[in-house]
C-alpha positions in Angstrom: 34.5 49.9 46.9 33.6 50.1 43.3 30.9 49.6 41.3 32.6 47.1 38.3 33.1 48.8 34.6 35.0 46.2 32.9 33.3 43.9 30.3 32.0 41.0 30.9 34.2 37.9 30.6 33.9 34.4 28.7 30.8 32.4 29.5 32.6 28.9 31.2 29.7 27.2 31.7 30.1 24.5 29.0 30.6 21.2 30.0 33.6 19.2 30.0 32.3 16.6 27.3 31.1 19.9 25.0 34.5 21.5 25.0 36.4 18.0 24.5 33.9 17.8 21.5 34.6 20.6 19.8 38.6 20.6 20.6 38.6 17.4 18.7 37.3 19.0 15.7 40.1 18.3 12.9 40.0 21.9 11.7 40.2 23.1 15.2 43.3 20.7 16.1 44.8 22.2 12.9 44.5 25.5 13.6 46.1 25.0 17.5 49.2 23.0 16.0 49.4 26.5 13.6 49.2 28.6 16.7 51.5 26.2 18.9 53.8 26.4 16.3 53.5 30.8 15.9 53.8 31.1 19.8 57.0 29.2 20.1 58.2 31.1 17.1 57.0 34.1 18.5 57.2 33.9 22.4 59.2 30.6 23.5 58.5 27.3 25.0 57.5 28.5 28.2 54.7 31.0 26.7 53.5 27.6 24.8 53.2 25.4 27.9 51.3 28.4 30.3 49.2 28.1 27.4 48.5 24.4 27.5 48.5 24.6 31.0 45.5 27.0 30.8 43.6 25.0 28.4 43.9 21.7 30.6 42.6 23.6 33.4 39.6 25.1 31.1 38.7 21.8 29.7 38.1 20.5 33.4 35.9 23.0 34.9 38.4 24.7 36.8 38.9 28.5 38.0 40.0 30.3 35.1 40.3 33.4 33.3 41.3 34.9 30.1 44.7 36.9 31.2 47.1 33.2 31.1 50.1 34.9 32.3 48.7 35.2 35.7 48.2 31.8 36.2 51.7 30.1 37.9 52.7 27.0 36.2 52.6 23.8 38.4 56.6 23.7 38.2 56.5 27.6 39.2 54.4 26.8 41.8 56.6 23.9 43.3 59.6 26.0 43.0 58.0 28.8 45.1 56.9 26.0 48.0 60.8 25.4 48.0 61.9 28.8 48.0 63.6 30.5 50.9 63.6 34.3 51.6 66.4 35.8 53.7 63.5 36.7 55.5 60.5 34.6 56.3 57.4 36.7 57.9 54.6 35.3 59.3 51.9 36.3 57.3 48.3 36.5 59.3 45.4 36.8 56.9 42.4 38.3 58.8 39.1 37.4 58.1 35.6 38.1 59.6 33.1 36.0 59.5 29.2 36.8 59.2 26.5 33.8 58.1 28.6 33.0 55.7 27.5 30.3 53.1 29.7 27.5 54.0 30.9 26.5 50.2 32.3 30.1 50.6 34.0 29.2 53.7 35.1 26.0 52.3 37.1 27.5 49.0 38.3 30.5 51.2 40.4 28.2 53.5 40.9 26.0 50.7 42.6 28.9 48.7 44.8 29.8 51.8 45.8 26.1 52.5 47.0 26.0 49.0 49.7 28.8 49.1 53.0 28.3 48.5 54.2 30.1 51.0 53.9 28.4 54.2 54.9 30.6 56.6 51.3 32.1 57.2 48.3 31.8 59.9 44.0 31.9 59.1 42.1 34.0 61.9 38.5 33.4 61.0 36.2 35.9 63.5 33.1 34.4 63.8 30.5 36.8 64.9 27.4 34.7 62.8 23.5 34.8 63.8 23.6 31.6 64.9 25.7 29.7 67.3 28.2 28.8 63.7 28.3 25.5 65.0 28.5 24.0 60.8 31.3 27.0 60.4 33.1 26.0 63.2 33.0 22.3 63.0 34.5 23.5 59.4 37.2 25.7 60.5 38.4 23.5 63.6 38.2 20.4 61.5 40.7 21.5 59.0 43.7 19.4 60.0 46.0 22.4 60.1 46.6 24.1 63.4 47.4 27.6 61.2 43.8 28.0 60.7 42.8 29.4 63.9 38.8 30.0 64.9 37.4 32.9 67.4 34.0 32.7 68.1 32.4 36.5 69.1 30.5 36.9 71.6 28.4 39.4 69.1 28.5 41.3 65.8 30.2 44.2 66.4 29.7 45.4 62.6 32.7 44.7 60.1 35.6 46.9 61.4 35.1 45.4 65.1 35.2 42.0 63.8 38.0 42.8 61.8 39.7 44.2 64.4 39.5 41.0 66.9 40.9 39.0 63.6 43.7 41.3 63.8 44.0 41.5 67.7 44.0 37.6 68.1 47.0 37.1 65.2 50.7 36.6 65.8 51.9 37.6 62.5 54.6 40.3 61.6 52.6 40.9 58.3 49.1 41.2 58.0 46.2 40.7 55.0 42.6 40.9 55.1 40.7 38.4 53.1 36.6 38.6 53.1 34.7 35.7 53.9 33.5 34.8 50.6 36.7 35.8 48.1 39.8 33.7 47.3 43.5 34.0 47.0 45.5 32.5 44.2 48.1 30.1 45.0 51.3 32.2 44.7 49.4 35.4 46.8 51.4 35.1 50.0 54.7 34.1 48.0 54.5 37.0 45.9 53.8 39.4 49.0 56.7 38.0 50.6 59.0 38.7 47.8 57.9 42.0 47.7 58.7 42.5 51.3 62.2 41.1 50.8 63.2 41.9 47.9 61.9 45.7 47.8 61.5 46.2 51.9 57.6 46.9 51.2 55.7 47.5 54.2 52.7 47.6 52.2 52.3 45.6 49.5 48.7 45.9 46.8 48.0 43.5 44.0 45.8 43.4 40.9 42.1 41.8 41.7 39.0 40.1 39.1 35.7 40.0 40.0 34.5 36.5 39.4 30.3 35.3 39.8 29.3 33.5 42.6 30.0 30.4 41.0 33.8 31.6 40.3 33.6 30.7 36.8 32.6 33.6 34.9 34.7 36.8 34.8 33.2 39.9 35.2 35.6 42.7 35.6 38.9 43.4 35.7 40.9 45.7 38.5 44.0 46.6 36.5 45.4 49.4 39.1 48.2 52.0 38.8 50.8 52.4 40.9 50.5 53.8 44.1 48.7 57.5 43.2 47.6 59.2 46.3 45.0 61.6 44.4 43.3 58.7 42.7 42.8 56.8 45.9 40.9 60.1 47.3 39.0 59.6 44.0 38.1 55.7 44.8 39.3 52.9 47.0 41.2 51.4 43.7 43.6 49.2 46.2 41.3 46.5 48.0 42.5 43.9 47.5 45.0 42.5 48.2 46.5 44.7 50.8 49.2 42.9 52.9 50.7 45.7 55.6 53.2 44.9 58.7 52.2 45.6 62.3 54.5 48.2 62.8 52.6 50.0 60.3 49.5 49.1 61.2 50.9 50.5 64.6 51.7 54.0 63.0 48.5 54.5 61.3 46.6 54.4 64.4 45.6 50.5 64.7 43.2 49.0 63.1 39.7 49.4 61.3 37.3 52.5 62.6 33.5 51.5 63.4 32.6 54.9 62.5 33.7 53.8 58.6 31.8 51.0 58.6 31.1 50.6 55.0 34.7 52.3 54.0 36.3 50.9 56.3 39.2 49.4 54.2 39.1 52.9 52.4 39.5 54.6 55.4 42.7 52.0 56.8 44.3 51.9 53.5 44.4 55.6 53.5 45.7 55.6 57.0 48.3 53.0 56.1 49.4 54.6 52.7 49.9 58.2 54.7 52.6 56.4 57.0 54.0 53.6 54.5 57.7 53.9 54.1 58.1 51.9 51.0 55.1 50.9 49.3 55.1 48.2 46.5 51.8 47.3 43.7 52.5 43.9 42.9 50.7 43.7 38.9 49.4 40.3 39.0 46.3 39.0 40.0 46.3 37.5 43.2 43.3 38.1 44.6 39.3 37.1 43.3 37.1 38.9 44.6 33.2 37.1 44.6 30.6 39.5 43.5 27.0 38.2 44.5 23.6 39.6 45.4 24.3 42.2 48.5 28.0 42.3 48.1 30.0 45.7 47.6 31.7 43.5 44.5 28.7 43.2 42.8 26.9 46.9 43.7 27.9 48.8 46.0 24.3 49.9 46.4 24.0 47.2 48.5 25.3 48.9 51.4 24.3 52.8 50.4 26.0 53.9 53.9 29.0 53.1 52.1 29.0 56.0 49.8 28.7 58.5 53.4 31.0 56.7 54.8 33.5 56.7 51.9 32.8 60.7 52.1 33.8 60.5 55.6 37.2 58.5 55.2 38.1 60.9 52.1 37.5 64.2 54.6 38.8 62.6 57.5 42.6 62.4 55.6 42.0 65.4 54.5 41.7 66.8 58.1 44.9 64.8 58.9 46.8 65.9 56.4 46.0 69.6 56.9 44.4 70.0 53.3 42.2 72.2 53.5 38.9 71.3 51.4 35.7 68.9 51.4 34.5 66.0 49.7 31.4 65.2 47.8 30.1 62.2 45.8 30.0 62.1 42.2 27.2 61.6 40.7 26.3 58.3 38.8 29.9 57.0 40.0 29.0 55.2 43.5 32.4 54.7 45.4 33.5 57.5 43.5 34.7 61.3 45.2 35.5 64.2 44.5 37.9 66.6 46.5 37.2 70.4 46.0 40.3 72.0 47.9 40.3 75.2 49.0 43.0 78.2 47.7 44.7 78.6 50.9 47.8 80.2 48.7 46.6 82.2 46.3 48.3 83.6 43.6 47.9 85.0 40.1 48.0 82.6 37.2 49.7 83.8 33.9 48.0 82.4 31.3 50.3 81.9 28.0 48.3 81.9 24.5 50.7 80.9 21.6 48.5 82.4 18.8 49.5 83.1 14.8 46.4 84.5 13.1 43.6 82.5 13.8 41.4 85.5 14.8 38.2 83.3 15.8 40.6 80.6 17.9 41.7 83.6 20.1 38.7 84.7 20.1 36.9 81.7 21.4 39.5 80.9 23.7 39.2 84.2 25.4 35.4 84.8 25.6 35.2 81.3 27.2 38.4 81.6 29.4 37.2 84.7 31.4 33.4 83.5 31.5 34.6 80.2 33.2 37.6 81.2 35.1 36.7 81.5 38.3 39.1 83.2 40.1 40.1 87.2 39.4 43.3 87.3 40.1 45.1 86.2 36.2 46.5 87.7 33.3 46.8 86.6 29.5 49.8 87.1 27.5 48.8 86.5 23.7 52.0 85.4 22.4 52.1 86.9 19.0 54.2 84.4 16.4 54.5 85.8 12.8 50.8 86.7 12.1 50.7 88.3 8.3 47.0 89.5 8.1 46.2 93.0 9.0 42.8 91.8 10.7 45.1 89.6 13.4 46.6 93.0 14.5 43.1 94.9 14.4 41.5 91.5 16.6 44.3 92.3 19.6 43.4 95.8 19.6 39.9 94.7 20.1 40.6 91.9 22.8 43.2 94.0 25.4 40.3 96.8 25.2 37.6 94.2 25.8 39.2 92.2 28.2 41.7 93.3 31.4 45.0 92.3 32.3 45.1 90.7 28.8 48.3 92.1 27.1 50.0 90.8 23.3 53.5 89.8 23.0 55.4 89.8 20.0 57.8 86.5 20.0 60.3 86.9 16.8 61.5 84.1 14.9 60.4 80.6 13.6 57.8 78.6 15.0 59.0 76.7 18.5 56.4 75.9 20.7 59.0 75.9 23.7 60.9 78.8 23.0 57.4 80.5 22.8 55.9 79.7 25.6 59.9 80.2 27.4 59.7 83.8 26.2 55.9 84.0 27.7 57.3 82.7 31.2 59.7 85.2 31.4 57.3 88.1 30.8 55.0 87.0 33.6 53.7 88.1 36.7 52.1 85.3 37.7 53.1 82.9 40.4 51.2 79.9 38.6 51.9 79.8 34.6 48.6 77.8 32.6 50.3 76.7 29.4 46.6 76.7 27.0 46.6 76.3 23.0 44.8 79.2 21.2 42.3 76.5 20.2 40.4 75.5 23.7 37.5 76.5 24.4 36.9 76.2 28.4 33.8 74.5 29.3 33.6 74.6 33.5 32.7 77.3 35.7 35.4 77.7 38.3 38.1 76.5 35.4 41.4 78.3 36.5 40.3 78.0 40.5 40.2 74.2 40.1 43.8 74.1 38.4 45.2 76.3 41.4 43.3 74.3 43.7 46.1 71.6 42.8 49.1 73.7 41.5 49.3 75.5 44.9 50.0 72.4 46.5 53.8 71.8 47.7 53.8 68.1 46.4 52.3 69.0 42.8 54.5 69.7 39.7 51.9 70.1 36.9 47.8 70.1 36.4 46.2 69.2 33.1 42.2 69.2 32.2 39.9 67.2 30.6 39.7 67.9 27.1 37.2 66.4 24.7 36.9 66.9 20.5 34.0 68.6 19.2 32.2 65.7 18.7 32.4 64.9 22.7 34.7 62.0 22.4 37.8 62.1 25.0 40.9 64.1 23.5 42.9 63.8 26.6 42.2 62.3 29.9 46.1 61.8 31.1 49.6 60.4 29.5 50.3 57.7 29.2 54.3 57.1 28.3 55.1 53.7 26.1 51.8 53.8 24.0 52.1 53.9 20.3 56.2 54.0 21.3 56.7 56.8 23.0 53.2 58.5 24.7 49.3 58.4 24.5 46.7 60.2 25.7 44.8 57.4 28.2 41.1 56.6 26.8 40.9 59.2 23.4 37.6 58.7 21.7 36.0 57.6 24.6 32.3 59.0 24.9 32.1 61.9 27.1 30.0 60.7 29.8 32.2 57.5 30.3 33.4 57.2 34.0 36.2 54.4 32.6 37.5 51.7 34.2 38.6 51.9 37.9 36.5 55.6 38.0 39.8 56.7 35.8 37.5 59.0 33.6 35.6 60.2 36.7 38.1 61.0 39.2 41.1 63.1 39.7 44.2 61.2 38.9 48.1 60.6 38.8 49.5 60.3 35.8 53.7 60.8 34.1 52.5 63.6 31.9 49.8 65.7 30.8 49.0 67.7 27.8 50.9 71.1 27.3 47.4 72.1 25.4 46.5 73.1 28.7 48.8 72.3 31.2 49.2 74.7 34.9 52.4 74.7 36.9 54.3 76.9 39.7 56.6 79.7 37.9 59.1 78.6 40.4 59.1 75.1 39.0 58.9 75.9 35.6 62.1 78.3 36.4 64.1 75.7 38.4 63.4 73.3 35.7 64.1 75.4 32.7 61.0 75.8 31.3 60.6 73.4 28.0 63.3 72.3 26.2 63.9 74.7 23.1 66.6 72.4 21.4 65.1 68.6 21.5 61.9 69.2 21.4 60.9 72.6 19.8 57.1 71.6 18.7 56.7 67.8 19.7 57.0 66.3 22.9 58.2 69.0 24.9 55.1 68.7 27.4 55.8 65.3 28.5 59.6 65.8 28.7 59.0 68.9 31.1 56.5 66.9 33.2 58.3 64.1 33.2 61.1 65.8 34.9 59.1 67.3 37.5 58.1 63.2 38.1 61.6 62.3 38.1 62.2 64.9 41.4 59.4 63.3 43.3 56.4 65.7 42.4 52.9 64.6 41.5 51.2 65.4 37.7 47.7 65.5 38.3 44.6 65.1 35.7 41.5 66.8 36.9 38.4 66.3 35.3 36.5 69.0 36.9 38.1 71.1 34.5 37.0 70.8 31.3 37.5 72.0 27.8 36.8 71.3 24.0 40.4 71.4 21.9 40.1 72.1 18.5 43.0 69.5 18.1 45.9 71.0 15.6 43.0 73.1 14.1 45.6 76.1 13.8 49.0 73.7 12.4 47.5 70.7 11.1 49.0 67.3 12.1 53.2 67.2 12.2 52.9 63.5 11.9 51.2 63.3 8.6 52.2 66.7 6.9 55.2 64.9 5.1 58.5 67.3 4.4 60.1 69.5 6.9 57.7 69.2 9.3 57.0 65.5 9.5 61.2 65.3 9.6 61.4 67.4 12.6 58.4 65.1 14.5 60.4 62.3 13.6 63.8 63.6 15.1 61.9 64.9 18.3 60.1 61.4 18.3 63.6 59.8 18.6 65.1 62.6 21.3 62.2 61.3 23.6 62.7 57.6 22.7 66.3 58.0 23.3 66.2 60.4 26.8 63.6 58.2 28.3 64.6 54.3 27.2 64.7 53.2 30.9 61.3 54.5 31.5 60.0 53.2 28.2 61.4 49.8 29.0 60.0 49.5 32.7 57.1 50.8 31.9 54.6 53.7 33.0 53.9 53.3 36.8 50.6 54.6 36.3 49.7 52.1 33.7 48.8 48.4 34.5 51.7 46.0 32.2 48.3 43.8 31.5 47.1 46.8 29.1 48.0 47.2 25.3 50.2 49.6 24.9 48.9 49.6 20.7 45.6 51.2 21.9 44.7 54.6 23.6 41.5 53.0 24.9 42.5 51.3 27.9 42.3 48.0 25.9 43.2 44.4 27.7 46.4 42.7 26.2 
């Protein structure tokens, strides 16, 4: 469960009569016709009448919010109860019920009778103080024998009560709903597509966080695709989570009272761990009401939630046979942290690119072997074309100073991938760290917390945290498509900012990371060929080779328990700005990347939501 970070949304409250009042405002009339006119210029017909759709519904009170595209049009939505599937699931939604307000009750079956899809079932599992005779009267009186009502005979706590939602339906497919949240229209249909069309047996959607009242927005759950280290880091699936039996089956049944308060954390772990195809639908479909003692609205409403989220994280681990513990992060509630212990050790070869600079290196040293961490490294200064006599004196000084730190003269032009190439092949290490001459390491246990993921079989390549001397956010992940080609996921950020979804907080998945300090298996970097010396000798040739490693099924991670300050281009200045030769080769490199990876660029990252601008490094809404 997490604690909401997104802005607030619009304020709906308004009444009918005030909005038709100031719609009919001749200045405002003017300006929509301007802006009718721009949009079907711009984005077609179809983008104009979601629009008008959208207003209608706004001007009449009715359950909005600001991203339109979401929102099925009325002829969408007739053509989906049409539709027909080569295969038709049942669909059981699951939902336990405790005292729950019956206006609640009333829109949640409301929502459900409302889907397109009609091939579904309502378990309600009553387990309420009282006898629920207004909540049954409700749910029995409903006129549709799909909604289906079990009375307990006693509150078992929330998994239980799940569980004899889940026990008592028939469907092949099931979903869990809570008792006071909503499903959009098109929730089922959309699941259901998903399972045909990409043979999902698991199948996650976007969510909003919507006030009691429904009308007023207040955040946003824009989630990646399926990334098994950021769900360690934070339940960001919830809702809506739509699993068959058969895999419910596999992952050991259903909800564990022992989780109570993570218990969907804990099950959608479980379910992820055996899921053969699993499939993030990025639309809305689910609203999730966040009111006083709901987990939507604080999660410090149930505090045994945060244990028991520590317990579900740990309890995969042990599964898994990943060695290592779990703690909670401080000032992030919902939010973990996985500390994994070396159980392959190895040394790390640590490549320095340095030309002059004598204070960089410097720096970067004295900082490197304070923080490390872990003994067993070496650094290979990767001399390129230095002129001053005091560079030469300054390595004398260092390999004296510090051990296993050797200097390595690389002849010819500058080529950050031939460089770093020739620093590979001198190395001892089984784990190479790829680090710029201008970091400055920040975190005790820095090079341990890198292995800690690099040793892993299903890892390609680790990147850190890395912030500008002024503590904004220089790189938190890649993201590809930004700007055109790649940008580093919330730059400028303040420092302490846990983002949106935990994204700042918490380890996570991402395409690419930085080459500025970037740790990955000599092995791989070998079988992979290292970075590629011809397309993309000084820009771009970090993503490329992590990108690679992506396209052969292996996980990038972003750690943020490993942090540094980066003296950004400090030592070359900016390519992209420089003008002549330099600028010209940035530009032809810019081009190789947009030309090698145009499917990718097309789709779209996997670890990016498609509702987020790709003109902004901040994580910005569309």
């Amino acid at each position: 469960m997490l604690k909401q970070q997104g802005a607030a949304g619009p304020d709906l409250r308004d009444t009918p009569l005030k909005t038709l009042r100031r719609l009919l405002n001749p200045a405002h009339l003017a300006s929509l016709a301007r802006r009718a006119v721009r949009c079907v210029r711009e984005r077609g017909a179809e983008a104009l009448w979601r629009e008008l759709d959208y207003r209608i519904r706004l001007l009449f009170g009715g359950e909005v919010w600001r991203h339109r595209a979401d929102i099925p049009l009325r002829r969408e939505l007739r053509a989906q109860r049409t539709a027909r599937f080569a295969h038709m699931p049942l669909i059981s939604v699951a939902v336990p019920l405790y005292n729950t307000p019956p206006r609640f009750l009333r829109q949640l079956v409301r929502s459900v009778r409302r889907q397109t899809y009609a091939n579904w079932e309502l378990v309600l599992a009553d387990a309420s103080d009282a006898d629920g005779g207004a909540v049954r009267r409700m749910a029995q009186h409903t006129g549709d024998p799909r909604v289906r009502y079990l009375r307990l005979a006693e509150n078992g706590g929330i998994a239980r009560n799940t569980n004899a939602a889940l026990e008592a339906a028939h469907g092949e497919y099931c979903a869990l709903l809570d008792h006071d949240d909503i499903l959009t229209p098109n929730a089922l249909y959309e699941a259901a597509r998903a399972i045909n069309e990409q043979n999902a047996d698991f199948v996650y959607s976007d969510e909003i966080v919507l006030d009691a009242s429904l009308r007023k927005v207040k955040g946003y759950h824009f989630k990646p695709d399926f990334s098994p280290d950021t769900l360690r880091g934070c339940n960001y699936i919830t809702h809506l989570s739509v699993f068959s039996r058969a895999l419910l089956a596999r992952a050991g049944g259903g909800e564990r009272p022992e989780f109570d308060g993570a218990q969907d954390h804990d099950l959608i772990l479980r379910l992820t761990e055996q899921a053969r195809r699993i499939v993030h639908i990025p639309k809305v479909l689910y609203w999730w009401r966040g009111h006083s003692g709901s987990t939507a609205e604080d999660i410090g409403a149930k505090p045994y939630a945060i244990a028991a989220g520590v317990a579900a994280v740990s309890a995969q681990l042990k599964r898994l046979k990943m060695p290592g513990t779990v703690e909670p992060i401080s000032g992030c509630p919902g939010a973990y942290r996985v500390r994994y212990a070396v159980t392959r050790p190895g040394r790390v070869s640590v490549l320095i690119p340095n030309q002059d600079h004598r204070e960089d290196i410097t720096r970067c040293l004295e900082s490197l072997y304070q923080n490390a961490g872990w003994d067993d490294f070496e650094v290979l200064i990767l001399e390129n074309n230095s002129t001053q006599p005091e560079t030469f004196a300054c390595y004398e000084r260092l390999q004296r100073q510090y051990p296993r730190c050797r200097v390595l003269r690389y002849e010819g032009g500058f080529n950050f991938s031939a460089i770093n190439n020739f620093g590979a092949r001198q190395a001892t290490g089984a784990h190479l760290l790829l680090l710029n001459n201008d970091i400055e390491v920040e975190t005790p246990g820095f090079l341990r917390e890198l292995l800690s993921y690099s040793q892993r079989s299903d890892v390609g390549a680790v990147g850190a945290k890395l912030f500008y001397p002024n503590n904004m956010v220089q790189h938190a992940g890649v993201i590809i498509g930004i700007g055109g080609t790649a940008g580093h996921l919330y730059k400028c950020q303040l420092r302490d900012s846990a983002g949106d979804l935990y994204r700042l907080a918490t380890t996570q998945n991402f395409c690419a990371v930085t080459g500025a300090c970037l740790m990955v298996k000599k092995e791989l970097y070998e079988r992979f060929g290292g970075l590629d010396e011809t397309a993309f000798a000084v820009a771009y040739n970090d993503i490329d080779f992590c990108l690679r490693l992506w396209q052969r099924g292996f996980l990038n991670v972003l750690t943020p328990f490993a942090a540094a300050t980066h003296y950004e281009s400090k030592s070359r200045g900016d390519d992209t700005r420089c003008g002549g030769e330099k600028q010209a080769r940035y530009e032809r490199e810019r081009e190789n990347f947009r030309t090698r990876y145009a499917a990718l660029l097309q789709q779209g990252d996997p670890y990016y939501n498609p509702h987020l601008s790709l003109k902004s490094e901040n994580y910005e809404y569309k």
